[in-house]
N, CA, C and O of each residue as an XYZ file, in Angstrom:
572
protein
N      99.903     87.130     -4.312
C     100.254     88.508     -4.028
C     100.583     88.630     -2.543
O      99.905     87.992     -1.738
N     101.559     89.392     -2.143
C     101.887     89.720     -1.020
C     102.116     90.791     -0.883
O     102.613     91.587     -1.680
N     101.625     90.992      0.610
C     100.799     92.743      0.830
C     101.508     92.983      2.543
O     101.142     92.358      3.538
N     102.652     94.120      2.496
C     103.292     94.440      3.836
C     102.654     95.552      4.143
O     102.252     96.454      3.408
N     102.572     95.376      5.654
C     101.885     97.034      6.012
C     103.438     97.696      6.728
O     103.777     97.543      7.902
N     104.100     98.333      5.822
C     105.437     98.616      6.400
C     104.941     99.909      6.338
O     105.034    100.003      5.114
N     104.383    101.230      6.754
C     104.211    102.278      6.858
C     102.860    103.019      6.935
O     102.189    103.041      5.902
N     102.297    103.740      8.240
C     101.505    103.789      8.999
C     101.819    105.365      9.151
O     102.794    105.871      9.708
N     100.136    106.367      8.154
C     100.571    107.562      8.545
C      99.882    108.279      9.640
O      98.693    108.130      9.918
N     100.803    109.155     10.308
C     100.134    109.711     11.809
C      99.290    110.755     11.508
O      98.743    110.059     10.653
N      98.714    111.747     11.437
C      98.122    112.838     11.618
C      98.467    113.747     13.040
O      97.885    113.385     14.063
N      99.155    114.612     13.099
C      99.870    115.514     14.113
C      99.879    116.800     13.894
O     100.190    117.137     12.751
N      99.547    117.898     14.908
C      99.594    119.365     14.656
C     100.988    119.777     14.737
O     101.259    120.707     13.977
N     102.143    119.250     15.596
C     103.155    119.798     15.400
C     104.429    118.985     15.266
O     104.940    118.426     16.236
N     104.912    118.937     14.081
C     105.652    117.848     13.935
C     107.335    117.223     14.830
O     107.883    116.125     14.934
N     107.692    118.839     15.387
C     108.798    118.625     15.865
C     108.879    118.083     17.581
O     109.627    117.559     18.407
N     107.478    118.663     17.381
C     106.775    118.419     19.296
C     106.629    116.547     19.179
O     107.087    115.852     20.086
N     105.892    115.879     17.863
C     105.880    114.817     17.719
C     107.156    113.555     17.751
O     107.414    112.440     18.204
N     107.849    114.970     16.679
C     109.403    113.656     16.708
C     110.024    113.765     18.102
O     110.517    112.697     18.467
N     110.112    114.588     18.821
C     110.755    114.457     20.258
C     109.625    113.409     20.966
O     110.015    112.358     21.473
N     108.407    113.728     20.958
C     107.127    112.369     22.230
C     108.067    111.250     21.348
O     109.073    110.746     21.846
N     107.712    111.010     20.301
C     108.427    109.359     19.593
C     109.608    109.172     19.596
O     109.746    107.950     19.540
N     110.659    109.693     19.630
C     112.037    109.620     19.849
C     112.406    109.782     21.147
O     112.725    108.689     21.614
N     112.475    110.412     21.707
C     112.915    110.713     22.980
C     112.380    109.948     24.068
O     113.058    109.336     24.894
N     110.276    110.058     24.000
C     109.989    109.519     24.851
C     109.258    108.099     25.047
O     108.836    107.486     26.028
N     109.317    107.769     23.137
C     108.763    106.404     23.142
C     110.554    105.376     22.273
O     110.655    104.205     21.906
N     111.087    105.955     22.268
C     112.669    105.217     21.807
C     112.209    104.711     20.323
O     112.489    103.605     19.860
N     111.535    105.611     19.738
C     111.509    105.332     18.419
C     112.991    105.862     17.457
O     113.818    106.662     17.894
N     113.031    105.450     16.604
C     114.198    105.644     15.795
C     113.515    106.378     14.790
O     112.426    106.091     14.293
N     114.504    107.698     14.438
C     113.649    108.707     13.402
C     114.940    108.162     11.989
O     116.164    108.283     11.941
N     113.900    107.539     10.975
C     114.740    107.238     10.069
C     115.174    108.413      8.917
O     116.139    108.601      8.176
N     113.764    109.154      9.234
C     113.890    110.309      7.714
C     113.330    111.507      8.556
O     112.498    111.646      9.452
N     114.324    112.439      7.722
C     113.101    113.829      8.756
C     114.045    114.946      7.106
O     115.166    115.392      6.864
N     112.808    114.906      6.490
C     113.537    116.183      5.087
C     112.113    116.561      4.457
O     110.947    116.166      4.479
N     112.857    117.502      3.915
C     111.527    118.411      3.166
C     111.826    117.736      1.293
O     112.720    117.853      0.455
N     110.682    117.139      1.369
C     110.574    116.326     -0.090
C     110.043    116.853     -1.409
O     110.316    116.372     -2.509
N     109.221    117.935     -1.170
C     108.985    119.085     -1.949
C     108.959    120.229     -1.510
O     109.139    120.121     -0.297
N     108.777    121.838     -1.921
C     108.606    122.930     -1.145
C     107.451    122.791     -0.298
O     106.303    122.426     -0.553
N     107.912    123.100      0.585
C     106.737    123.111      1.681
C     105.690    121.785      2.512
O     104.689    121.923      3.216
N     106.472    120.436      2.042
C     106.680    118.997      2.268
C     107.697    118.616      3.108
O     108.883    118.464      2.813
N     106.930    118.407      4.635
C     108.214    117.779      5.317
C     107.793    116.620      5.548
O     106.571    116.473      5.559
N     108.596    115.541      5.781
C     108.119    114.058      5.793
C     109.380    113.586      7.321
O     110.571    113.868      7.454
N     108.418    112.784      8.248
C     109.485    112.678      9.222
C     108.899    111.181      9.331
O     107.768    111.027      9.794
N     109.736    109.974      8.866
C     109.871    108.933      9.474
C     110.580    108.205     10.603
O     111.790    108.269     10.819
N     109.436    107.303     11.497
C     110.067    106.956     12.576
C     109.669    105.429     12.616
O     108.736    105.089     11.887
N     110.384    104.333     13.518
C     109.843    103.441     13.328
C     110.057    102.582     15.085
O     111.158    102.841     15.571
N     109.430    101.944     15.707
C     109.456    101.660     16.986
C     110.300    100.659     16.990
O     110.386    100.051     15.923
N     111.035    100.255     17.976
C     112.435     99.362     18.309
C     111.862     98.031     17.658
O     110.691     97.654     17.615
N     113.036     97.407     17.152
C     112.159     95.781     16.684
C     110.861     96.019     15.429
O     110.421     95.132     14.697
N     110.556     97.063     15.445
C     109.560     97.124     14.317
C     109.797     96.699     12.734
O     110.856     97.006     12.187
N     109.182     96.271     12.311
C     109.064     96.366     10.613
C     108.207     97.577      9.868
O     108.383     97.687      8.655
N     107.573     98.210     10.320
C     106.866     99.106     10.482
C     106.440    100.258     11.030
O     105.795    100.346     12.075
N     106.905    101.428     10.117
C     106.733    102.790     10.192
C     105.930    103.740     10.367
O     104.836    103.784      9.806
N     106.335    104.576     11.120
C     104.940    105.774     11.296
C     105.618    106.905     10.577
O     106.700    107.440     10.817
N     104.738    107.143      9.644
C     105.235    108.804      9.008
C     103.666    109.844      9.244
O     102.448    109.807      9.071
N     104.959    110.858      9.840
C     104.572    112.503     10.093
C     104.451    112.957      9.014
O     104.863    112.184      8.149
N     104.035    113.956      8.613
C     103.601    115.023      7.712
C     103.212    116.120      7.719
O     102.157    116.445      8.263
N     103.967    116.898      7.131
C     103.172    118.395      7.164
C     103.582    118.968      5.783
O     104.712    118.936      5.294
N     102.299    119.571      5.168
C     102.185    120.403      3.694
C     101.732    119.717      2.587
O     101.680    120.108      1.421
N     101.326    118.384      3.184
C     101.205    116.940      1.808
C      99.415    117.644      1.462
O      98.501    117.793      2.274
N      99.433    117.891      0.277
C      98.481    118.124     -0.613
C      97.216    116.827     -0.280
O      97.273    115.708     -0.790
N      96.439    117.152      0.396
C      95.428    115.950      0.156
C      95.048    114.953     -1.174
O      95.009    115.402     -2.319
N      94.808    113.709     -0.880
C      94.788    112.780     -2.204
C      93.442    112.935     -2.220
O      92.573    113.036     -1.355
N      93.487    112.927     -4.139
C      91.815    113.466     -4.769
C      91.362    111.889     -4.148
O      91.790    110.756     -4.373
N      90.011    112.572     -3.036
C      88.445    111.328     -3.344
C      89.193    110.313     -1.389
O      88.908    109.297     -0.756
N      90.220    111.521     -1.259
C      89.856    110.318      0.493
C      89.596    112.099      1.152
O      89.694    113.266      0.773
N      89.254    111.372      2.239
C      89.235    112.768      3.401
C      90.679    113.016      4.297
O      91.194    112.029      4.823
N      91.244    114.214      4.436
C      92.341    113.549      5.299
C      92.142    113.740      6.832
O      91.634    114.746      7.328
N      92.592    112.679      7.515
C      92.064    112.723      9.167
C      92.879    114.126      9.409
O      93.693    114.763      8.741
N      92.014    114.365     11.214
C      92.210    115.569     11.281
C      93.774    115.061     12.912
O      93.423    114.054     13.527
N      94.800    115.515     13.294
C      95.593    115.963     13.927
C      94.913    115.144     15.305
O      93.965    115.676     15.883
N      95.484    113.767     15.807
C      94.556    112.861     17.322
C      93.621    112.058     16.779
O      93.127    111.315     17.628
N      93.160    111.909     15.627
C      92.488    110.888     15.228
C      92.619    109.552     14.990
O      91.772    108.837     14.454
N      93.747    109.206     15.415
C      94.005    107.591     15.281
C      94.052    107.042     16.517
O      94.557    107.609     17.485
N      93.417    105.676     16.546
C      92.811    105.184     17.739
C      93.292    104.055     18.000
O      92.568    103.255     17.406
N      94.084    103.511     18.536
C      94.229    102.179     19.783
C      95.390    101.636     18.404
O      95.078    100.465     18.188
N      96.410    101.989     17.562
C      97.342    101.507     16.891
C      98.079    100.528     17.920
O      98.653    100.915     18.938
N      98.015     99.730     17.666
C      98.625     98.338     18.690
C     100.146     98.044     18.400
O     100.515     97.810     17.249
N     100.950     98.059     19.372
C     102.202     97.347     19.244
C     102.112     96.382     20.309
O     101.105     96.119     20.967
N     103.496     95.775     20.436
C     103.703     94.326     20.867
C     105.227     93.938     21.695
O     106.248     94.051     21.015
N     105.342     93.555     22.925
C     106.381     93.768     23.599
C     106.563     92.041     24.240
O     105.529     91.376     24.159
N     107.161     91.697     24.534
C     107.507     90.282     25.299
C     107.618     90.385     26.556
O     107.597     89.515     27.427
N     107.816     92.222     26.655
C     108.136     92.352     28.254
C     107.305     93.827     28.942
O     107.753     94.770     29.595
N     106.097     93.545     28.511
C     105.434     94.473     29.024
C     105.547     95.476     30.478
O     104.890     96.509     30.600
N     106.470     94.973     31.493
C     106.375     95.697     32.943
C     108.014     96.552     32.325
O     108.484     97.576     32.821
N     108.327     96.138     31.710
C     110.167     96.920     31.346
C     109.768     97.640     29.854
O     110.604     98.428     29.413
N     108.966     97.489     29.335
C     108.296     98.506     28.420
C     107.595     99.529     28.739
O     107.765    100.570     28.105
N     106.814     99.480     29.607
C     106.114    100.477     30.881
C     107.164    101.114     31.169
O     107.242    102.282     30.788
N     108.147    100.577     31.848
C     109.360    101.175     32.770
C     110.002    102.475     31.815
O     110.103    103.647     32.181
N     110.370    101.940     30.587
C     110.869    102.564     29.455
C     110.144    103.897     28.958
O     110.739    104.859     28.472
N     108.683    103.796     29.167
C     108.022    104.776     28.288
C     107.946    105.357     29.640
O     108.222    106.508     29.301
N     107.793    105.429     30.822
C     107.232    106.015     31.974
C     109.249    106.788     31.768
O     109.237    107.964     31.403
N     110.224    106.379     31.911
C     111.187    107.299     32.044
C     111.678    107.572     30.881
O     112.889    107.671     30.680
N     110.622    107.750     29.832
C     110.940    108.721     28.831
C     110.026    109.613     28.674
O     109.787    110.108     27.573
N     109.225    110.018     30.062
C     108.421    110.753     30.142
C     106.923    110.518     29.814
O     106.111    111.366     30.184
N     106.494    109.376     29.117
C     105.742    109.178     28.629
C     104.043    108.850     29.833
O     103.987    108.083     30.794
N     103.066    109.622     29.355
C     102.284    109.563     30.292
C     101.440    107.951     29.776
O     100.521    107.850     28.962
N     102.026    106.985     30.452
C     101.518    105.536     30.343
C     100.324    104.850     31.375
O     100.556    104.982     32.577
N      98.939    104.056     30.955
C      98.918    103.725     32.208
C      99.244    102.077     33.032
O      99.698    101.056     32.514
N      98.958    102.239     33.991
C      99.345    100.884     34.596
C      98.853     99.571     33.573
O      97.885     99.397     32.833
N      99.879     98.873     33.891
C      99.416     97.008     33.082
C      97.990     97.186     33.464
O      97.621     97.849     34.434
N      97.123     96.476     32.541
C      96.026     96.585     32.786
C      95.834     95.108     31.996
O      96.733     94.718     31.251
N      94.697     94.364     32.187
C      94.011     93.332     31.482
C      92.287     93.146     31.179
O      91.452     93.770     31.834
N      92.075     92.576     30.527
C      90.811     92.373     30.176
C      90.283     91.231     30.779
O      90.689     90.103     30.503
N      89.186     91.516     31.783
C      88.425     89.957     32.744
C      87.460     90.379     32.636
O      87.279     91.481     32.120
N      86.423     89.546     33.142
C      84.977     89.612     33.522
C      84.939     90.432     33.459
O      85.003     90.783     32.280
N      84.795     91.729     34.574
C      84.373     92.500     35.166
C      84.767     93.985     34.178
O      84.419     95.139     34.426
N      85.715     93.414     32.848
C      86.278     94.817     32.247
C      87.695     95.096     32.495
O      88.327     94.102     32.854
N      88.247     95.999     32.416
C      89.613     96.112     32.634
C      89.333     96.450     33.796
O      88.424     97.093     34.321
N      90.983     95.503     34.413
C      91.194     95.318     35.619
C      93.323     95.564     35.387
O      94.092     95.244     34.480
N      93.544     96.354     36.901
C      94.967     96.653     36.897
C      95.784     95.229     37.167
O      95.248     94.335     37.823
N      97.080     95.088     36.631
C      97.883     93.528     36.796
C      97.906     92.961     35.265
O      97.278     93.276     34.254
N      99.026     91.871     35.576
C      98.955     91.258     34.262
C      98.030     90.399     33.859
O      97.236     90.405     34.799
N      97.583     89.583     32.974
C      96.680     88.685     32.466
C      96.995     87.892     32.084
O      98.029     87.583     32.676
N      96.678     86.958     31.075
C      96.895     85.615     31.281
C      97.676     86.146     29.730
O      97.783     87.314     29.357
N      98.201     84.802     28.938
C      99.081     84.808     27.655
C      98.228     86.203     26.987
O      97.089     86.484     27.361
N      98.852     86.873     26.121
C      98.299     87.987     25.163
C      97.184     88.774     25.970
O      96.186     89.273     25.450
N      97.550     88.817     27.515
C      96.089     89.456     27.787
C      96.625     90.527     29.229
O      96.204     90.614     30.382
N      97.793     91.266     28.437
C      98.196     92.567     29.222
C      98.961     93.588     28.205
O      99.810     93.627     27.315
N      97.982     94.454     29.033
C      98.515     95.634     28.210
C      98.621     96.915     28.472
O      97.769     97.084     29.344
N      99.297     98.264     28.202
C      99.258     99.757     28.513
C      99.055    100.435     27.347
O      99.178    100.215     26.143
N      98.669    101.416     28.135
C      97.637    102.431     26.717
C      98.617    103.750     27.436
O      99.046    103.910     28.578
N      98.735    104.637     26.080
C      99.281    106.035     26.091
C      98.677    106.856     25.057
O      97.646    106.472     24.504
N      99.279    108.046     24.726
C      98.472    109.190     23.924
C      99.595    109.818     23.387
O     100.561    109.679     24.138
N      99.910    110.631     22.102
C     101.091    111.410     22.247
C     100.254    112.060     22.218
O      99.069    111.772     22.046
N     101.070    113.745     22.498
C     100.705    115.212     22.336
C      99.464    115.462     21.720
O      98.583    116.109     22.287
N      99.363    115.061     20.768
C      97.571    114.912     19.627
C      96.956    114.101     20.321
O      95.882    114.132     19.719
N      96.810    113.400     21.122
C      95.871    112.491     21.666
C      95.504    111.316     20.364
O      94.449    110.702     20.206
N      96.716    111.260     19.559
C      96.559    109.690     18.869
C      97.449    108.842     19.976
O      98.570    108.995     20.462
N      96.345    107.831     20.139
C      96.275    106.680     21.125
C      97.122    105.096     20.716
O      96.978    104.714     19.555
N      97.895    104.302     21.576
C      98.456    103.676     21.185
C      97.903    102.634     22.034
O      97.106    103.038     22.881
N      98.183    101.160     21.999
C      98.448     99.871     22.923
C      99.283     99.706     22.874
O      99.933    100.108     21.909
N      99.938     98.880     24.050
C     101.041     97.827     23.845
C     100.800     96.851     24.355
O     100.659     96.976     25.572
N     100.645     95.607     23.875
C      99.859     94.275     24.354
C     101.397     93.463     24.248
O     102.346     93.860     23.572
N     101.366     92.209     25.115
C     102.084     91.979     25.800
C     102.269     90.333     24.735
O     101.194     89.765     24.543
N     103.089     89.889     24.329
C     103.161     88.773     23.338
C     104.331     87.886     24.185
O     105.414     88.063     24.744
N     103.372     86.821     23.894
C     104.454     85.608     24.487
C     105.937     84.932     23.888
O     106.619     84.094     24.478
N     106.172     85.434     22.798
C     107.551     85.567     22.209
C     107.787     86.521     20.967
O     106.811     86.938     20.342
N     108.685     86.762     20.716
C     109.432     87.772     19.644
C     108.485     87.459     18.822
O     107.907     86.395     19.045
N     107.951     88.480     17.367
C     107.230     87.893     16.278
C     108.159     86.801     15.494
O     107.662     85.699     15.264
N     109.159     87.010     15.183
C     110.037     85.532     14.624
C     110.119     84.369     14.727
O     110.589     83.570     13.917
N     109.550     84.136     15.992
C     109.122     83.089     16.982
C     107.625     82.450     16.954
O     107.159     81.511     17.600
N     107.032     83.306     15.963
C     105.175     82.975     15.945
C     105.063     82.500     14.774
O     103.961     82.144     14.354
């Protein structure tokens, strides 16, 4: 059996405030943005190079027997760049409130790059769902 995680849903209070932070200011590509039943809007987006989607929502009927998260509740969703200081560059002039390369040493996070797989920047959209971007030593095609 083979099992893709091609779609990743966000939890967001306002969806149009969302598709502009991810489009505009993280260069996501909005693949779908329609109303799928009355009162069902579904906005897919997916990050450059990605295989894998983030869908927005607003009006989706909760599924019987899960809880649904509440609007900033998703925590440290990790992506992956080859060029972490020009990915920074990118999200910082798309407005994006990013912070400096940072790495993990002794002492805890420390500002600068790190050694192979060991730099990275953290951001928030509008909801305060939290992202990484950790820094990979070649394209995934390449691993």
């Amino acid at each position: 059996m083979d099992l893709t995680l091609e779609v990743v849903n966000l939890q967001v209070s306002d969806l149009d405030r969302a598709k502009r932070f991810y489009v505009e200011g993280c260069g996501f590509k909005a693949d779908l943005d329609q109303e799928v039943a009355p009162g069902v809007r579904i906005i897919q987006l997916t990050p450059p190079g990605s295989r894998c989607s983030v869908a927005l929502a607003a009006g989706l009927p909760a599924v019987p027997g899960l809880t649904k998260p509440a609007p900033g509740s998703a925590y440290g969703l990790q992506l992956c760049s080859t060029d972490i200081a020009a990915t920074r560059e990118a999200l910082v002039a798309g407005g994006v409130d990013v912070s400096a390369v940072m790495h993990l040493g002794e002492g805890g996070w420390a500002e600068g790059k790190g050694g192979e797989w060991n730099s990275f920047v953290f951001f928030a959209d509008p909801d305060g769902n939290s992202w990484t971007v950790q820094e990979a030593p070649s394209p995934l095609s390449e691993r």
